[in-house]
N, C-alpha and C positions, 0 to 999 in steps of 0.2 A: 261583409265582404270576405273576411277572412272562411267563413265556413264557403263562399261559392268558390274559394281560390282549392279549399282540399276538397270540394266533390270535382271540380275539375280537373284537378290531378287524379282523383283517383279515376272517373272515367276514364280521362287518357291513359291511364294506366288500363285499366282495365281492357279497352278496344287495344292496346298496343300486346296483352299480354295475351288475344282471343286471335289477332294476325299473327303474331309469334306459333302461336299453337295450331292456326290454320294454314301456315305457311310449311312447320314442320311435317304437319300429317300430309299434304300435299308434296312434300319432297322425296319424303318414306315412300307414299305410293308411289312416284317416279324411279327410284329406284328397286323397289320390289317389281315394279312390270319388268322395266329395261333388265335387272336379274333374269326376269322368270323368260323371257324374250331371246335374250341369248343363249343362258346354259338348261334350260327348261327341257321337258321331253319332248316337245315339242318346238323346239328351241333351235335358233338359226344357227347352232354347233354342230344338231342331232339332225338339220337341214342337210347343210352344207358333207356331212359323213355319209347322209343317204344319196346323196346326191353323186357324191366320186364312188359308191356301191352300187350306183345305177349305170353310170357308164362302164364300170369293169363288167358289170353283168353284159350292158349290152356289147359290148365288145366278146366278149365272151361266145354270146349269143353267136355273131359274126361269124366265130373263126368255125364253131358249131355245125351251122351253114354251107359254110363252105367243104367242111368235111365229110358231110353226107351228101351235096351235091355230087362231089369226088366219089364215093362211094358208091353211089347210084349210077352214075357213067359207067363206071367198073364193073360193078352186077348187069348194067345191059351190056354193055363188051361180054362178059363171061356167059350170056343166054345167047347172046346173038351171031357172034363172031368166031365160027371156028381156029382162024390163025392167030388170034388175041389167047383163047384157050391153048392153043400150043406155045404159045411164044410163054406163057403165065404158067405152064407146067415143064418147059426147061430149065425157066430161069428161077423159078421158087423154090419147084420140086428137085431139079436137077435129071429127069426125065429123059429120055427119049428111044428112037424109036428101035427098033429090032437091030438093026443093020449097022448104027452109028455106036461110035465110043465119046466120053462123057471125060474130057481132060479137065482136071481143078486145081488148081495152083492156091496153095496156101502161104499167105505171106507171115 
C-alpha cells in the first residue's frame, strides 16, 4: 500500500506539473497574440493611426475639391465672360482703359 500511496503521488504530481505547464504555455500565447494584436504592424495602434491619416486625407481630399471646383468656374468666367475679364484685369492688374485714371490708396 505504501508503494500504491507514492505512485499516486507521483502521478498527481505528475498530471498537476503537465496542467502547470499547459496552463503556462497557454497563457504565453494569450499574451503573445493580445501583444502582437495591439502594438503589432498590423496591430489596432498602427489601425487606429491609419485610420485618423485617412480622414486628414480625406478631408484634405475635400477642401481639394472644392478648390478646383472654384478654379474651373473662374476659367469659364475668364473664356466666357467679357465683364468678369475686365472686372479681373482692374482689380488684379490695376488696368484700365485709355480715358480713365487708376487712384490707389496705400495704407
Amino acid at each position: 500500500m505504501s508503494y500504491d500511496n507514492r505512485l499516486r503521488k507521483q502521478v498527481t504530481s505528475e498530471i498537476k506539473k503537465r496542467r502547470l505547464i499547459f496552463f503556462t504555455i497557454v497563457c504565453l500565447s494569450i499574451l503573445y497574440f493580445a501583444a502582437r494584436f495591439t502594438f503589432g504592424e498590423t496591430g489596432l495602434l498602427r489601425y487606429r493611426e491609419l485610420a485618423q491619416k485617412k480622414t486628414h486625407l480625406v478631408s484634405e481630399i475635400g477642401q481639394i475639391e472644392a478648390t478646383n471646383a472654384q478654379l474651373k468656374t473662374e476659367l469659364k468666367l475668364l473664356k466666357e465672360n467679357p465683364f468678369y475679364i475686365e472686372k479681373y484685369a482692374r482689380e488684379d492688374f490695376g488696368m484700365a482703359k485709355p480715358d480713365e485714371y487708376v487712384f490707389k490708396y496705400e495704407q
